[in-house]
NUDREN-894810 format. One line per field, with one value per residue (C-alpha): x, y, z; residue number from 0; residue in one letter. Coordinates in nm, 4 decimals. Each point is the difference from the previous one (the first is absolute). Layout:
<sites>
c1	(X|...) .
c2	(Y|...) .
c3	(Z|...) .
n	(NUM|...) .
res	(a|...) .
</sites>
This chain:
<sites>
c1	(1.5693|-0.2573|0.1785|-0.1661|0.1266|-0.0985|0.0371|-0.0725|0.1367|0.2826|-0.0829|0.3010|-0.1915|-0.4121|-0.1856|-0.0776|-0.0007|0.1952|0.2914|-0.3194|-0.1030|0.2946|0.0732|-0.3406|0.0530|0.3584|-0.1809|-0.2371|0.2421|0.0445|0.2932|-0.0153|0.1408|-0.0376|0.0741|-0.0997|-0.1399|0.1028|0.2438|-0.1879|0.1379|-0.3974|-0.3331|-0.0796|-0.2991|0.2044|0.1832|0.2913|0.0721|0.3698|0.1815|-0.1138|-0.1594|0.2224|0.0471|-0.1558|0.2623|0.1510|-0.3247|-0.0219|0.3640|-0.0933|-0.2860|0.2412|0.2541|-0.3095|-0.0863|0.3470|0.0244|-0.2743|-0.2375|-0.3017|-0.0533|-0.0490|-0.2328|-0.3141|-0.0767|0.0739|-0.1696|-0.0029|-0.0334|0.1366|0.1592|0.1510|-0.0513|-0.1700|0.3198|0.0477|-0.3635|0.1165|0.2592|-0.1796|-0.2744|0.2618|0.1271|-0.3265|0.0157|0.3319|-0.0907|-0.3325|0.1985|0.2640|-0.2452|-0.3741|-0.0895|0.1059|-0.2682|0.0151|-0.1120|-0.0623|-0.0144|-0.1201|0.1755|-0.1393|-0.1838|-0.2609|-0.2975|0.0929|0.3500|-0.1672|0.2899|0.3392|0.2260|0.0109|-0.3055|0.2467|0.0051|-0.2722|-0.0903|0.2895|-0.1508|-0.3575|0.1038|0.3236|-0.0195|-0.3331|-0.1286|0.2969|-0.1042|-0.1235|-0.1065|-0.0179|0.0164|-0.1125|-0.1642|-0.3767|0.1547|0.2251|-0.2963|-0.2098|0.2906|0.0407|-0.3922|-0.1301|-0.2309|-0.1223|0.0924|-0.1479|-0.1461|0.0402|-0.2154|0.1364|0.3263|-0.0889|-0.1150|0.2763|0.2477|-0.2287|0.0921|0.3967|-0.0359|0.2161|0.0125|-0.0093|0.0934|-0.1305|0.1080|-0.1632|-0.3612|-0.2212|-0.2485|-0.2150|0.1620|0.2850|0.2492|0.0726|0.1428|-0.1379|0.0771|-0.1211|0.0657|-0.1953|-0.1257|-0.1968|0.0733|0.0991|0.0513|0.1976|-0.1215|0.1543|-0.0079|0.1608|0.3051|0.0624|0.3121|0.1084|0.3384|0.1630|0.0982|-0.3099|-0.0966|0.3876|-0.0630|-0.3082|0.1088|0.2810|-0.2068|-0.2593|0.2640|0.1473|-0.2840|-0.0543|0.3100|-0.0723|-0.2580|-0.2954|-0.2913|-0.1094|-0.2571|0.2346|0.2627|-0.1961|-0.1118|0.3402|0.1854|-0.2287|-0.0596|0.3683|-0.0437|-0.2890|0.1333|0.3574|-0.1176|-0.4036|0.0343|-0.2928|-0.1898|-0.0438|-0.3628|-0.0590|-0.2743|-0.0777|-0.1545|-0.0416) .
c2	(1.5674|-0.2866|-0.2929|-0.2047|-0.3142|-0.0953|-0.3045|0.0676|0.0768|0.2644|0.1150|0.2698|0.2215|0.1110|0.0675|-0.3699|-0.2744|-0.0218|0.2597|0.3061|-0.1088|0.0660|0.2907|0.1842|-0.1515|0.1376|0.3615|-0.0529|-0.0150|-0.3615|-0.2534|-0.2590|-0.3461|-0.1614|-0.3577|-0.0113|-0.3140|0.0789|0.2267|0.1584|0.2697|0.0845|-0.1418|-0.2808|0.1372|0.1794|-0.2690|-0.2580|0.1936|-0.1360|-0.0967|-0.3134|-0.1406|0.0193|-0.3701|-0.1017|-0.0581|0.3275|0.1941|-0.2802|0.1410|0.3670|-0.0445|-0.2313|0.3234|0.2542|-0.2264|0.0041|0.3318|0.0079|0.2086|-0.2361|0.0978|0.3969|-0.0640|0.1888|-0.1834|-0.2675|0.0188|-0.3035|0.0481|-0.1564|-0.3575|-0.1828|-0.3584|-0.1813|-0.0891|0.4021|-0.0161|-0.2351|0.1971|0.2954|-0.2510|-0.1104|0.3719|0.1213|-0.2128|0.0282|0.4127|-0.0947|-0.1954|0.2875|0.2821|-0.0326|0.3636|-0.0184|0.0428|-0.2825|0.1252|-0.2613|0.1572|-0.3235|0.0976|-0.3138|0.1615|0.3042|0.0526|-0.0198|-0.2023|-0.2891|-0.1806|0.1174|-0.1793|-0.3657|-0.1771|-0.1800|0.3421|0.1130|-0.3309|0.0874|0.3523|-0.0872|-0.2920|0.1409|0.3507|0.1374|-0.2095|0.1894|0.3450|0.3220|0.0995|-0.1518|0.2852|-0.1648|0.1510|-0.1335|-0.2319|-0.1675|0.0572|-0.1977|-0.2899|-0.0162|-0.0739|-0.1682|0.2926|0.2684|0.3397|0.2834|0.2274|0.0990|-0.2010|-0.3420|0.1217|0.0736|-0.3765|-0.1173|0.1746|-0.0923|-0.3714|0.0223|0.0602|0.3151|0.3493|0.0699|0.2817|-0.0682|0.2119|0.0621|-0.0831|0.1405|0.2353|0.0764|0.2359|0.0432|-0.1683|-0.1072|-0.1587|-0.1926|-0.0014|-0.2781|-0.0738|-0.0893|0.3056|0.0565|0.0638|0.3513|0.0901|0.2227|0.0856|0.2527|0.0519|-0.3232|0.0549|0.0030|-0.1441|-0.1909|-0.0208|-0.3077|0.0376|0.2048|-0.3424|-0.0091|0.3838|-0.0218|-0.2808|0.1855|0.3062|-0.1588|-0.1930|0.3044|0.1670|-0.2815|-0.0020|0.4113|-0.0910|0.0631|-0.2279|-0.2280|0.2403|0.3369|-0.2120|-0.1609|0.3963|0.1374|-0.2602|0.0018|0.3836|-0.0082|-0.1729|0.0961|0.3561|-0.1285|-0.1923|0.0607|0.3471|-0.0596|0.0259|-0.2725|-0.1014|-0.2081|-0.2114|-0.2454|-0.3311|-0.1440) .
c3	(2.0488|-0.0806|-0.1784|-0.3538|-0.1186|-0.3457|-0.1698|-0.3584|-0.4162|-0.0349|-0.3225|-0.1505|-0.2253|0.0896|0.3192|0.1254|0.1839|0.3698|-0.2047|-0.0004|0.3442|0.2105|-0.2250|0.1082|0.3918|0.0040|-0.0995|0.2257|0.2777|0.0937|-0.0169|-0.2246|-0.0506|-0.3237|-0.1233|-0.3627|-0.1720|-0.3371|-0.1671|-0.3079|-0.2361|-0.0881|0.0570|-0.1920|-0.1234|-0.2171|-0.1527|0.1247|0.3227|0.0351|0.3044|0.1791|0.3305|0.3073|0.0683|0.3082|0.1976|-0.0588|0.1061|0.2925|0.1500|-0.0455|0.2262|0.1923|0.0303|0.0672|0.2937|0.1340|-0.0212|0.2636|-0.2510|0.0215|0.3676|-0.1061|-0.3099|-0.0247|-0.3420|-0.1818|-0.3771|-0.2073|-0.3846|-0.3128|0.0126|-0.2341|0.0978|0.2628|0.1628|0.0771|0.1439|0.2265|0.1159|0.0586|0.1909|0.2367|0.0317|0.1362|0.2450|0.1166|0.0085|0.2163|0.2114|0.1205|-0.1015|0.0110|-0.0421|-0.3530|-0.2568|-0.2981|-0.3267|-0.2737|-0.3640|-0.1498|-0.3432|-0.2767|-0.2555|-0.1310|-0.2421|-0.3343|0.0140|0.2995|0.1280|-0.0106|0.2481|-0.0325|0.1979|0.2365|0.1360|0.0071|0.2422|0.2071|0.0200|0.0927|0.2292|0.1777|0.0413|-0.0531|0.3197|0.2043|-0.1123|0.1885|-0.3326|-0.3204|-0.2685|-0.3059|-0.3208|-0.1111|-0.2091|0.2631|0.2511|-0.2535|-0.0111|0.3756|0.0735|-0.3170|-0.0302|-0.3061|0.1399|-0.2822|0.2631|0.3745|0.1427|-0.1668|0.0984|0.3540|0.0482|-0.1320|0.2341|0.2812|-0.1004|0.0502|0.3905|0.0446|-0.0793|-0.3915|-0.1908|-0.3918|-0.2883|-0.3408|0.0928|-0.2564|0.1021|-0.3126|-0.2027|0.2703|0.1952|0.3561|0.2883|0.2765|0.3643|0.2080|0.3427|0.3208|0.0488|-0.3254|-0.3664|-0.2143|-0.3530|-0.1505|-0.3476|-0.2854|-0.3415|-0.2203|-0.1533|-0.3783|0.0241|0.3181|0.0832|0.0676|0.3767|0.1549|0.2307|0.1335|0.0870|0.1516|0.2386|0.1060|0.0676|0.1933|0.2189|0.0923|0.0782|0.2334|0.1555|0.0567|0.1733|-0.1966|-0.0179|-0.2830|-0.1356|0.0265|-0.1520|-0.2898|-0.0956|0.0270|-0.2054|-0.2599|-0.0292|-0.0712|-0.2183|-0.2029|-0.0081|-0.1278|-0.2521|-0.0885|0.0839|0.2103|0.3568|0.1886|0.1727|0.2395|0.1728|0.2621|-0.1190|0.3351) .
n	(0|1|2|3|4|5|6|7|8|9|10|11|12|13|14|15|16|17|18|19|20|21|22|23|24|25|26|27|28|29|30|31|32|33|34|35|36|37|38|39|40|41|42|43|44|45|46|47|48|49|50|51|52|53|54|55|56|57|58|59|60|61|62|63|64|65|66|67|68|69|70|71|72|73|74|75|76|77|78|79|80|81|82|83|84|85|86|87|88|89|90|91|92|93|94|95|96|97|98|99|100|101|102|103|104|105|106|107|108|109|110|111|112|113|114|115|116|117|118|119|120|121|122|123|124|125|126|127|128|129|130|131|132|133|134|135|136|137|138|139|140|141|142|143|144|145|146|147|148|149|150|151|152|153|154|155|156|157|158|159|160|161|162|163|164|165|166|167|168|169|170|171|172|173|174|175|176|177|178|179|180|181|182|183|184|185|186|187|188|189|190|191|192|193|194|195|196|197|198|199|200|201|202|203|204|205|206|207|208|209|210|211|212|213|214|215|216|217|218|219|220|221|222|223|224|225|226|227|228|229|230|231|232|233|234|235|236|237|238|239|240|241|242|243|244|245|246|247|248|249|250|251|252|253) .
res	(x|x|x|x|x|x|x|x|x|x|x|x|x|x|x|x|x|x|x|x|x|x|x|x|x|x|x|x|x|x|x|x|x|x|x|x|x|x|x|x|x|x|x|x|x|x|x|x|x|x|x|x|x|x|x|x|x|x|x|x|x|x|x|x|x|x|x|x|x|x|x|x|x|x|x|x|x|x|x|x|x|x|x|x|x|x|x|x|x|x|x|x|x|x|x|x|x|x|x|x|x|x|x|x|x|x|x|x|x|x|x|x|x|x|x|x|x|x|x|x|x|x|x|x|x|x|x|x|x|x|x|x|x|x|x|x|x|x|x|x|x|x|x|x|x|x|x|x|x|x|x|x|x|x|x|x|x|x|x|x|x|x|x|x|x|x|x|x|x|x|x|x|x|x|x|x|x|x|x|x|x|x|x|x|x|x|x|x|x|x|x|x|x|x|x|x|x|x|x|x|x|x|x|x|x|x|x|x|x|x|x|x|x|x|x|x|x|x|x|x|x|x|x|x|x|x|x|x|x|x|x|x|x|x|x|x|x|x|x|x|x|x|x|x|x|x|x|x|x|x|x|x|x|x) .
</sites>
């Protein structure tokens, strides 16, 4: 049974952050070990989300007590999301590498959670440094949405193409969400081997959460075996059918 560690918000009530993620892995048939950087009762797009952060030297001995349970030597995956402050990015910096160290197989997945058209920046920008200077750089893939993308490179993303040179900039494979695509949306693969988009119709009303799911779709899909292309297509025909009630198309860019 492949094996996902994620680092990332448990959120009680709605279908996001690392809580949705291991909910659809666990479905999907893999185990899952999760050390949550927050304890929310909702989204806080919704209004004070109560709970708090988990202090950082709480999440620092969970990942301490994962390790010496000897599960960082059977991970498949390791995804990265929300954090809360820099000092948790730290952590999850020096995590990565202890997990390279004892298990190099393991895929890295950065969801460089900061901000989003419409609202900008929404953690505090300490964070979002610690982010783009500690754990993108140690990514397999950096997962980011055009906004974040935008952030990471100093670039305008508004179509595919400005959002393809932009990934091309952070060095490793990217998978970019909510590109727009004239009247539709998309997401962007990019890796050494070219460049695909998967386009659909936009949605009306986007759900907070879609980004966590799609990241957690794709990285299984990966971890099935499936390449970058079938993976991108499959995660975000899922999608579009669950919650555009569309088809998905997609192309190769280069």
């Amino acid at each position: 049974m492949p094996t996902v560690l994620v680092v990332s918000s448990h959120v009680a009530t709605g279908d996001v952050g690392g809580t949705a993620q291991v909910t659809l892995l666990a479905r999907a048939g893999f185990e899952t070990v999760f050390t949550p950087t927050v304890l929310f009762g909702r989204h806080p797009g919704h209004g004070p989300p109560g709970g708090a952060p988990v202090g950082a030297l709480v999440l620092a001995g969970m990942l301490e007590g994962v390790d010496a349970q000897g599960v960082f030597t059977t991970l498949d995956a390791v995804i990265l999301g929300y954090f809360a402050s820099a000092e948790q990015a730290a952590i999850a910096a020096r995590t990565v590498d202890r997990i390279r160290a004892v298990n190099p197989r393991a895929r890295i997945i950065v969801d460089p959670v900061m901000g989003d058209f419409g609202t900008g920046l929404y953690v505090k920008p300490a964070v979002a440094h610690a982010i783009a200077a500690d754990l993108v750089p140690r990514a397999d893939l950096v997962a980011p949405n055009a906004w974040e993308l935008a952030r990471l490179t100093d670039r305008t993303i508004d179509n595919p193409a400005s959002a393809l040179a932009a990934a091309r900039l952070l060095g490793s494979p990217v998978l970019a969400s909510s590109v727009t695509v004239g009247p539709e949306i998309g997401v962007l693969y990019v890796d050494e081997g070219g460049a695909w988009l998967a386009a659909h119709r936009r949605m009306d009303d986007v759900p907070n959460g879609t980004g966590d799911l799609l990241t957690a779709l794709f990285t299984a899909a990966l971890v099935q075996g499936k390449s970058g292309a079938d993976a991108v297509e499959s995660a975000v025909g899922y999608l579009a059918r669950r919650f555009a009630d569309s088809t998905v198309r997609i192309e190769r860019m280069a």
